[in-house]
C-alpha positions in Angstrom: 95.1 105.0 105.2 93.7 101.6 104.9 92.4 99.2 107.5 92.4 95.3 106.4 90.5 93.0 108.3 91.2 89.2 108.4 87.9 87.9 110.0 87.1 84.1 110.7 87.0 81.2 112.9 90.1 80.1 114.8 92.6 78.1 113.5 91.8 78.9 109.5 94.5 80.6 108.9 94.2 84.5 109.6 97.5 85.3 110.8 99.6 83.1 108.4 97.5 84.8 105.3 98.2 88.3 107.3 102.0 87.3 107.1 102.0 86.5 103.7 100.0 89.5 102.8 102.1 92.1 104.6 105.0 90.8 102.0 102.3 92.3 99.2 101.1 95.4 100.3 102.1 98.3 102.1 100.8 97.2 105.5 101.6 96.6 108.8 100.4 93.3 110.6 98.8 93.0 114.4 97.4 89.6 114.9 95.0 88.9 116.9 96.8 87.7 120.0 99.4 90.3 120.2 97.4 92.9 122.2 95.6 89.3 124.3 98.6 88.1 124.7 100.2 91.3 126.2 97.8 91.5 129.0 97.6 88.1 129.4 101.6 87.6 130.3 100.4 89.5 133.8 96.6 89.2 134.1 95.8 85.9 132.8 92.8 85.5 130.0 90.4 87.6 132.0 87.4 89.4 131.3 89.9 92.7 132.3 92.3 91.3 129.7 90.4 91.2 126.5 88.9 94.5 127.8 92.4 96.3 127.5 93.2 94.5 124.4 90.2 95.8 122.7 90.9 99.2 124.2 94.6 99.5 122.7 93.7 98.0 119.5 90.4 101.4 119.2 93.4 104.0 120.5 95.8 102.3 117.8 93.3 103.0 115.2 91.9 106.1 116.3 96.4 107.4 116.4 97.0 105.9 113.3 94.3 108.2 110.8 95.0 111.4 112.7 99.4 111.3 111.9 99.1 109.9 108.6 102.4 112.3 108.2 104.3 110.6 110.9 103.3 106.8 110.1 105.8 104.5 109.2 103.2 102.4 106.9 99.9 102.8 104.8 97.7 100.9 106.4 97.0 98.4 109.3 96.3 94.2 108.9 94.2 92.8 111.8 92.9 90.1 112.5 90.3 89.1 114.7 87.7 86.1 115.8 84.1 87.7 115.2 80.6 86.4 117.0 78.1 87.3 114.2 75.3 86.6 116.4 76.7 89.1 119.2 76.0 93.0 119.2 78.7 93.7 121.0 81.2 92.3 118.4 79.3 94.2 115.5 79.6 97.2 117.5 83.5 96.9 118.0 83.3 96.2 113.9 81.6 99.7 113.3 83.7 101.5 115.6 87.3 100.5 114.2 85.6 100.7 110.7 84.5 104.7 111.2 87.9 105.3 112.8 89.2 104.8 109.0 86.0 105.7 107.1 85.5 109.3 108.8 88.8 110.0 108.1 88.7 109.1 104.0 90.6 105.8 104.5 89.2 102.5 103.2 88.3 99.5 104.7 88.9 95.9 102.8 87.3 93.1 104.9 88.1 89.4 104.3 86.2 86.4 105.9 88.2 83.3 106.3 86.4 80.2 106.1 87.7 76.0 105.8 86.4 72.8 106.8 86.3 71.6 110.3 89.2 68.8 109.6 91.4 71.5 108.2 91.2 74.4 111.1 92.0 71.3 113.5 95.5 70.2 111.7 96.2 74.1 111.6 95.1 74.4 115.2 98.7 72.7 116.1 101.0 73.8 113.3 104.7 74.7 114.4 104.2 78.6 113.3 101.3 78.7 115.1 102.2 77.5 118.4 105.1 79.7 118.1 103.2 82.8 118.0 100.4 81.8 120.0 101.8 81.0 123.8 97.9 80.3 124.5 97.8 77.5 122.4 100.7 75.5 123.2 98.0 73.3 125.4 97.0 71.8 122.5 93.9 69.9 124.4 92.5 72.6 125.5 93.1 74.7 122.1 91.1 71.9 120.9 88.5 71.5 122.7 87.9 75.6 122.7 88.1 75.5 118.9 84.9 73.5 118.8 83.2 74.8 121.9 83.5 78.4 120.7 81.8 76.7 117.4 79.3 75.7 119.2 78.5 78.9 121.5 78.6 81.9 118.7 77.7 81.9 114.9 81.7 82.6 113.2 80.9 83.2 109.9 78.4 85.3 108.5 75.0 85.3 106.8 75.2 85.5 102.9 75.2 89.5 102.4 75.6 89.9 106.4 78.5 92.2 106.2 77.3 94.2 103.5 74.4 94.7 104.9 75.4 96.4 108.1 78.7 97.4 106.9 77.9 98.9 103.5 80.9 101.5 103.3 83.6 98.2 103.9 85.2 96.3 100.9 83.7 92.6 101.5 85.7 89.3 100.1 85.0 85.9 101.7 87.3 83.2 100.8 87.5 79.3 101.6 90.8 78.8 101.7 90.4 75.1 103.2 92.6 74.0 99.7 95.1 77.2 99.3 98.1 78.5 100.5 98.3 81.3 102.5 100.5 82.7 99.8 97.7 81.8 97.2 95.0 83.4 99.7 97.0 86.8 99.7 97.5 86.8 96.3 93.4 86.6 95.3 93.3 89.2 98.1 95.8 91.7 96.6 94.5 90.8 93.1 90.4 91.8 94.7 91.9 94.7 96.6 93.3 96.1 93.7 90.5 96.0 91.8 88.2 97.6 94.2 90.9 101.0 94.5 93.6 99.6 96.7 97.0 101.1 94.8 99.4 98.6 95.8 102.8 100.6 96.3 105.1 97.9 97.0 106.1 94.8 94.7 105.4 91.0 95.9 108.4 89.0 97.2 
């Protein structure tokens, strides 16, 4: 049972690398907005909304390691937007992390970075304003790409994640300049080599 964590800032590319990395490995993908977006359809993006969402998402994981018989795939890809400078977000990280760790799965996490100038022309790509209804107002998707910036810390400190994660698998990538194709590929290629036994063949 494995747990794979696409961590970064929005717009750099977390659930098109997830995509291309579900092609690689025997995983199954939840982005980020699936569960927000869920809620969202009847509550609006409310404080009661991103409470559910994170609720579903802990009983998902907590389901998934205890009928490893009964599950239809190896392991779980999520993605998620983390505030390094906020407790609360390194306690959600600790808790889905022990629901796989306590029960002898493994945990690969991968930080997403890219430039500023890149995460904006990904902001409004086609396959992301498909998937995304919340960011079909492209304005406002702008303007709370940068404001978020600017209100919580998105990437980590050098040997952050390590630190106060130290049973996780930790990869951080730039992928301002690759594919997401390329960026699942060095991630298949790093997972492998830290135990991961890729079951499946790439497309």
């Amino acid at each position: 049972m494995d747990l794979i964590l696409i961590v970064g800032p929005q717009a750099v590319g977390k659930m098109t690398v997830g995509h291309a990395l579900e092609k690689k490995i025997e995983a199954s993908l939840l982005f980020n907005h699936e569960t927000i977006d869920l809620f969202a359809k009847f509550l609006g993006y409310t404080s009661e909304t991103f409470r559910l969402s994170d609720q579903v998402r802990g009983d998902l994981f907590e389901a998934f390691v205890k009928h490893p018989a009964t599950n239809v795939t190896k392991g779980i890809i999520m993605t998620v937007v983390i505030g390094f400078d906020l407790e609360t977000d390194w306690a959600v990280l600790k808790q889905w992390t022990s629901h796989f760790l306590d029960a002898d799965g493994a945990v690969y996490f991968i930080e997403l970075e890219a430039d500023l100038d890149e995460r904006l022309k990904r902001n409004t790509s086609d396959f992301r304003l498909e998937m995304k209804p919340s960011k079909r107002d492209t304005v406002f998707s702008k303007n709370e790409l940068i404001r978020s910036m600017e209100q919580h810390r998105l990437i980590s400190y050098e040997g952050e994640v390590p630190e106060r994660l130290p049973e996780v698998n930790y990869l951080r990538i730039n992928n301002s300049n690759l594919s997401p194709e390329d960026t699942a590929a060095s991630i298949v290629h790093w997972m492998t080599a830290n135990g991961y036994k890729k079951t499946t063949s790439p497309d």
